[in-house]
N, C-alpha and C positions, 0 to 999 in steps of 0.2 A: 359329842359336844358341838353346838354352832359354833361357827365361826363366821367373822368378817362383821355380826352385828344382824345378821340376817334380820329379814324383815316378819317371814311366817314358817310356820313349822308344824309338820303335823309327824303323827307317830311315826309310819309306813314311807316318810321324805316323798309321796309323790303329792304333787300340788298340780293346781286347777283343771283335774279332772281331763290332764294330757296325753295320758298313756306313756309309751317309752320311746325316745326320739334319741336318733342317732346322728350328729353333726358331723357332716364327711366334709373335710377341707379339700379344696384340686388349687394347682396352682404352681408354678414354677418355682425353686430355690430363691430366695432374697423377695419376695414377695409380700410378708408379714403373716404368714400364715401362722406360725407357733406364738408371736403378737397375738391374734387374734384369736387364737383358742385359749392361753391364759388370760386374756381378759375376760373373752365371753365369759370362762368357767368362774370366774370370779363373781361377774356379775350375778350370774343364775344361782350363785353357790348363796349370795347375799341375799339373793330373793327367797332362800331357804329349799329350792331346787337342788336335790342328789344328783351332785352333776362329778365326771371327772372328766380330765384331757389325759387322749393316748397318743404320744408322739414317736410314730411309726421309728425315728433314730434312736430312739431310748432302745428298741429293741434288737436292734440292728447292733448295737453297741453290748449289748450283752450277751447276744450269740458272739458275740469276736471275745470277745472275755482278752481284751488287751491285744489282741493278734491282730495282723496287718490288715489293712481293706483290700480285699482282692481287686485288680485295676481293673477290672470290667464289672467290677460291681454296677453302676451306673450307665450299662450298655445297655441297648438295646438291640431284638433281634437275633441275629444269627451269633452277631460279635461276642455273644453271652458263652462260657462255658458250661455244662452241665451242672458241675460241682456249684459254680455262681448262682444257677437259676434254682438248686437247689435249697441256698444259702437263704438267698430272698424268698424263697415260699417258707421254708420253716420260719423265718423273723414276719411274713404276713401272716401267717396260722396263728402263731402266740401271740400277739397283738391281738387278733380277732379274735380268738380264745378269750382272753382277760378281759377284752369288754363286754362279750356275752354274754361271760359268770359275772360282772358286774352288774348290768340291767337283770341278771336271771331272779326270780324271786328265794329260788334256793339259795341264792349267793350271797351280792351285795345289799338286792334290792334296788341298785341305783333308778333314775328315772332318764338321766340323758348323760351321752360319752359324748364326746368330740374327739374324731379321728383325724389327728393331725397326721398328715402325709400326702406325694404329690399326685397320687392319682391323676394320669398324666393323657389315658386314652377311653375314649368310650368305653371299650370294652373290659377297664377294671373297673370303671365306676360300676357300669352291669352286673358285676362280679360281685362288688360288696353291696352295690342292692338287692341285689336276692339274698346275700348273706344276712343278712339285718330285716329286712320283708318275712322271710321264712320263719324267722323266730320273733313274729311278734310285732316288731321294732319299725319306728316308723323312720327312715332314712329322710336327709335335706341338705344338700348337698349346697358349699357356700363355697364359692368360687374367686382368687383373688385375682386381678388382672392388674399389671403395671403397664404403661407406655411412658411414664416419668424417668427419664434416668438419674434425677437430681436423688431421686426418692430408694429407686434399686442401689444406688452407691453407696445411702444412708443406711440400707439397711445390711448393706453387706457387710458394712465398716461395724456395724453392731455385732453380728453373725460371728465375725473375726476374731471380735472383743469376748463372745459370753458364749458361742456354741462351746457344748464338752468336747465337739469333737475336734477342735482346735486347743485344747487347751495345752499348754506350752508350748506352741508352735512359734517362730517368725511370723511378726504379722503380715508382710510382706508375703512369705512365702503360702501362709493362712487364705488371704484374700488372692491369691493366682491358682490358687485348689479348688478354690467354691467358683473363680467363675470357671473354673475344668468342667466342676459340674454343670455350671447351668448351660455351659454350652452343650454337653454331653446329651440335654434332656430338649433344648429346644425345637430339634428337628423332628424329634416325636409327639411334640407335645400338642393335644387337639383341645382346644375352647371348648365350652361346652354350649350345647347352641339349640334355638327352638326348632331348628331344622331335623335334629338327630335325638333330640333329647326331651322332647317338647312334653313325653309322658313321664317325667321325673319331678320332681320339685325340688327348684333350685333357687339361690341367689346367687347374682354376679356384682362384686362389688370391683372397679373402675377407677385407678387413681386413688385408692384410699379413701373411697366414700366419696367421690366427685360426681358418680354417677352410679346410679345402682339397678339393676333389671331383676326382677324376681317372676319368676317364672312355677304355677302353682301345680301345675300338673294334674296329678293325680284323679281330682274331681274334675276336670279340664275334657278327660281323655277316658275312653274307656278302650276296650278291646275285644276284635272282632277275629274268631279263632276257629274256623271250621274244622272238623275232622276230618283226616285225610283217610283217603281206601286204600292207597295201594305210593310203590316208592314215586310213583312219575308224579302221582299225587301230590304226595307230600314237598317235592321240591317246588309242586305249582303253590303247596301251600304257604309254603316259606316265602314262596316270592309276593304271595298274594294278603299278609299279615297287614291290618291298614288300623289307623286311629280313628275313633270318629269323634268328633269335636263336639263339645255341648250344643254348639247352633244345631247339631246335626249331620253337618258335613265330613265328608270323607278324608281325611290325610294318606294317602298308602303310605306303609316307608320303599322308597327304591330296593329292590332288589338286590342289585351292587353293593348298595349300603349295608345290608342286612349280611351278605356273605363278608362284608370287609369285619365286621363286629363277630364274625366266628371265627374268621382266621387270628382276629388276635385274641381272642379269647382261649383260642388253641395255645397262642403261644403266650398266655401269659398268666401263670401263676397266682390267685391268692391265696398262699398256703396248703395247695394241694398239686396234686400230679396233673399236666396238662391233659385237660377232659379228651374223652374221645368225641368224634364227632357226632352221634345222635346225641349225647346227653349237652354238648355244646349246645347243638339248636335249641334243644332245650330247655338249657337255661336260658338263652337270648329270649325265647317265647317268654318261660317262664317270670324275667325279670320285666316286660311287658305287661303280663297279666296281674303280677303282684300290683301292680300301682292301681292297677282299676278295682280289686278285692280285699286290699289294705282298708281298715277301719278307720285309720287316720287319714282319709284321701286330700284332707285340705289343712293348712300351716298351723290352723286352730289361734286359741287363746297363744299359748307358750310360745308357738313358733311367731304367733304376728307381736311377742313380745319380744323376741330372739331378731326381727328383723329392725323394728323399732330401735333397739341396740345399738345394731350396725349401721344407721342411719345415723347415729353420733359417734360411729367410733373415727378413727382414724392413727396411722402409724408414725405421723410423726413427729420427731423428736422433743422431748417437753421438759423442763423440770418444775416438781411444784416444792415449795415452801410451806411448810406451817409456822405459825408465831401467835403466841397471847399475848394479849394487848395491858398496855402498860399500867400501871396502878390507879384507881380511882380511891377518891375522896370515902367514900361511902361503898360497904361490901355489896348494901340492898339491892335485891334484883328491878325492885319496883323504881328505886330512888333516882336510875342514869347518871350518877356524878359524873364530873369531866374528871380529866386527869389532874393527880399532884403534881407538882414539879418534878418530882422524882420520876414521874410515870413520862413526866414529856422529856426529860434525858432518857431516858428510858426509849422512845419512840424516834430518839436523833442516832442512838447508836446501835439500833434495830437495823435502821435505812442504812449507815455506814459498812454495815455488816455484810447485808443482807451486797450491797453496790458492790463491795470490795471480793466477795465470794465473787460473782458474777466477772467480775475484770479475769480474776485468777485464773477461774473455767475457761473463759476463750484464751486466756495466754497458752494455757496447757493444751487446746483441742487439736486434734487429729483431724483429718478428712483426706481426705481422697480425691485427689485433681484429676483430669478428663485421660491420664494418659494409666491413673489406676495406681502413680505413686504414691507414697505415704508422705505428704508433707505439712509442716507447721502453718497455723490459720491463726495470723497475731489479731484479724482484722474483728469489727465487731460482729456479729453472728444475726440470722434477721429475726429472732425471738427477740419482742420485746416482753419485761415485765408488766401483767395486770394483778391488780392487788382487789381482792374483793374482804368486805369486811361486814358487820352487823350492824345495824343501823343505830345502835348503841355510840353515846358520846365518845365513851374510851377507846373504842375501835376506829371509828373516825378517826379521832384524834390522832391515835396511835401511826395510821396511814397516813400523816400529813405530811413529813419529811419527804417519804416517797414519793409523794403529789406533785411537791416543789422539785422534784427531781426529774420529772418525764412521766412518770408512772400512770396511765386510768388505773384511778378508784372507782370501783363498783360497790355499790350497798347492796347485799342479800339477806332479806328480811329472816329465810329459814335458819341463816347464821345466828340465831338467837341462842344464847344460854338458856341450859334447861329448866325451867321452871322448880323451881325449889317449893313452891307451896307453902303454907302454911310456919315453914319452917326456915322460913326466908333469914340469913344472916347467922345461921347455925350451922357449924361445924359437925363431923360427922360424928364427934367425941363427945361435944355436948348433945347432942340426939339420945348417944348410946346412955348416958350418964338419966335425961331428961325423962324419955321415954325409951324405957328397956324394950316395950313390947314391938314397936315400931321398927325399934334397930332389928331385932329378932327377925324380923320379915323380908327386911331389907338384906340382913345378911343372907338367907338362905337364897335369893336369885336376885343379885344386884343388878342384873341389868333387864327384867322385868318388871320389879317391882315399884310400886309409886308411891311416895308418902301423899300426907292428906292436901289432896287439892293442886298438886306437880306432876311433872312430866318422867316418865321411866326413861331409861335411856335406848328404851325399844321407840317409843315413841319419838324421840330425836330421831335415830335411824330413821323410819317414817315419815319425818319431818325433810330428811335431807334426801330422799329419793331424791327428787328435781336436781339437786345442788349436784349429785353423784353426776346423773347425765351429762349435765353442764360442764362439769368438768373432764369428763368422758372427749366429749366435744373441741372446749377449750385447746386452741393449739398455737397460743403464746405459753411462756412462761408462766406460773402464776401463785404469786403468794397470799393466804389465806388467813387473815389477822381477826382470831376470833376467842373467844371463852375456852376455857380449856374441854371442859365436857362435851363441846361442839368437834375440837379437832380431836378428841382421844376416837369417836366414830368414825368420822373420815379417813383418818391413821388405819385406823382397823380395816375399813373396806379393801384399801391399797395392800396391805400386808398381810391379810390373814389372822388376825387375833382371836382367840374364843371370845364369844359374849359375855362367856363371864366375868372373864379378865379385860373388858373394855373399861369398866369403871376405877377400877384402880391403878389403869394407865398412868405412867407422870410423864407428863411434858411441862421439864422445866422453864420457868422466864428466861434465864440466862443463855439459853438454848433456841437455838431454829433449827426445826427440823427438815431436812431434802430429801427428797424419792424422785427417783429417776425410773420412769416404766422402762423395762427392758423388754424383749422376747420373751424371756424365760423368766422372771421376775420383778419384781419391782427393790431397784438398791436403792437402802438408806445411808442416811448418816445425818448424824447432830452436829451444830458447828456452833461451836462457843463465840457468845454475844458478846468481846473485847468492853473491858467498863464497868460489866452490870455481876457488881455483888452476887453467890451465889446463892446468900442469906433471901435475897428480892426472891427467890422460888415459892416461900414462904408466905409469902405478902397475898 
């Protein structure tokens, strides 16, 4: 079954002719990394892409099956114990397992995984390119970098709040564990860089989308790989392995460089026994050679849609609002009546609501001052609320309180109510009663199907791509004052709903609805409109 409201869908879930693509996340603890593989998966999941995310801790957590974390788990090096390094290869093997039967066609069939984890040194990314190369799979590796502390604090404080692997802990003593870790990782931890890495294809994204490098690689670079005769050969070989760049020119890689990428390759694990050393060189050639003999050698359609993406993502903090706008005169989609009176009390104690929610939030909020302690933040927060609404009178209207409050109103045209057609001011009952044949149709795929001369609610979805982005984007607060048929699709994208069940969504009037994007999820909740009848749902 789709979900989220997707946009296209074919039998076999691969779409635009992309083949099978592997999202490798690198990037230090507190980063947004597990942000930004639930979103991507989200998105791609809506664009009707078999996509899943595999978050390297999920498995790490079910090898301990409730049992302590060994305190070097997080070490690097020699400081590792055996039994440790053993620990992390079996939780990287099954990880890497799961997503291979996922993309396998004997398996899942899927078309792209997102490998959430910190991939922290050349030589494992090396490791899971060849892993994913060898079988098919075209690796892209998406990189997060912070120099923000305002932004690492924010997301720690989140981390605190929603990782499993805090869960019942002191938050206090939650947030002095996680930066154990990230200090534990920063001394080994290597960027990824066109110096070292230049035949990979990657994105770095900077401050949360403040700056972004994408680095394409593979069609970039080829490889130049002589055959050696004899051992003295072979090390001349190794040192002799160079790039040659489209212009034609020669890259070598240093020598030095290339023995520093076997030593750790030596010593480090993706789910199997540290290689010996011919089959190390080996693989370091070999993960070379795969980029230039890979079929996917360039980002393609999928991937330049996968970067396009992350050029509106960003990790920080937001909440959005949904609300339907207040009662008009006239049900007609054609007719725009403004509001009753009823609708503009309706629209005073929307804003009241919607204000007095917001004071509560910052009375309650947490943050984290410069020395790392948990203290209270009575002060106001610097998200301000944007209200965007449909160019429809009642939507307006409905946002006018707000207006007079501080609030930019924005008008989004795509915000329109779905076309009803032919059957404009007709209830679903009267349809069914009117025209049996028609309901008949409607009932077997209500979120495909069109009556005469109206919009499906596929075609809404379609309609709001742009809006999705937008709000992707979006990094005020922001509440959405529109038809109900409009926010039961938005709802969905955020939450995950089947397309079947987007149509008979309720989002009542008396009601506004909150999602708060987390790491791990997106948390709702409803909060009751103080005033408004709960009979008005009906209206």
């Amino acid at each position: 079954m789709t979900s989220g409201g997707q946009l296209y869908e074919t039998a076999s879930g691969q779409l635009f002719h992309a083949g099978k693509i592997a999202i490798c996340l690198v990037g230090l603890p507190a980063r947004g990394k597990t942000h930004l593989s639930v979103s991507l998966c989200r998105y791609l999941s809506w664009l009707g892409v078999s996509c899943k995310a595999f978050h390297l801790g999920d498995y790490r957590r079910k090898w301990l099956r409730g049992a302590e974390l060994p305190k070097d788990y997080f070490f690097f090096d020699g400081d590792v114990a055996s039994t440790t390094r053993e620990l992390r290869d079996r939780v990287a093997q099954d990880c890497m397992d799961d997503m291979l039967n996922y993309l396998s066609t004997s398996g899942e069939n899927g078309q792209v995984v997102i490998y959430d984890a910190v991939n922290a040194s050349e030589a494992i990314r090396r490791r899971v390119h060849c892993a994913f190369a060898q079988a098919g799979v075209q690796p892209i590796f998406i990189e997060t970098v912070l120099t923000d502390d305002a932004i690492i604090r924010a997301n720690v404080r989140n981390v605190k709040v929603n990782s499993p692997d805090y869960e019942g802990w002191d938050p206090q003593r939650a947030v002095i564990d996680y930066l154990r870790r990230i200090d534990l990782k920063i001394p080994h931890y290597r960027s990824m860089s066109r110096d070292t890495e230049a035949d990979l294809q990657w994105v770095k994204m900077i401050n949360a989308g403040q700056r972004m490098i994408v680095n394409k690689g593979g069609n970039a670079m080829d490889v130049v790989t002589p055959t050696p005769r004899s051992p003295s050969a072979a090390a001349s070989h190794r040192a002799s392995i160079s790039l040659a760049a489209a212009s034609g020119s020669q890259h070598p890689i240093d020598p030095a460089h290339l023995e520093s990428v076997v030593r750790g390759l030596k010593a480090t694990g993706i789910g199997s026994d540290s290689p010996a050393t011919d089959t190390t060189n080996m693989l370091v050639q070999s993960s070379l050679q795969t980029t230039s003999n890979a079929r996917s050698s360039n980002f393609g359609y999928l991937g330049s849609r996968i970067v396009f993406y992350l050029m509106n993502l960003h990790v920080k903090k937001r909440i959005l609002y949904f609300a339907r706008a207040g009662q008009s005169a006239d049900r007609s989609y054609k007719s725009d009546a403004p509001l009753l009176p009823e609708g503009k009390d309706y629209a005073q104690k929307l804003a009241d609501a919607i204000i007095q929610r917001r004071k509560d939030q910052r009375r309650r909020a947490w943050q984290l001052d410069q020395t790392g302690e948990l203290v209270i933040d009575d002060t106001d927060d610097d998200n301000e609320l944007v209200v965007w609404t449909s160019p429809r009178q009642r939507t307006v209207a409905t946002a006018e309180y707000l207006k007079m409050a501080g609030c930019p109103v924005r008008r989004r045209p795509q915000l329109q109510a779905i076309n009803p057609g032919v059957y404009d001011t007709l209830s679903l009952d009267e349809i069914r009663r009117r025209y049996p044949g028609e309901a008949e149709k409607h009932q077997q795929d209500p979120f495909l199907h069109r009556f005469p001369r109206a919009e499906s609610y596929h075609d809404v979805a379609i309609r709001l791509e742009p809006v999705i982005l937008e709000i992707e984007r979006e990094k005020s607060d922001l509440l959405i004052i529109a038809h109900e048929s409009v926010l039961r699709v938005i709802y969905a994208y955020f939450v995950g709903v089947p397309s079947l069940d987007i149509p008979d969504l309720k989002i009542p009037r008396h009601e506004f609805i909150e999602i708060v994007p987390e790491s791990y999820n997106c948390r709702t909740a409803s909060v009751r409109i103080e005033g408004v009848p709960i009979e008005l749902d009906q209206v």
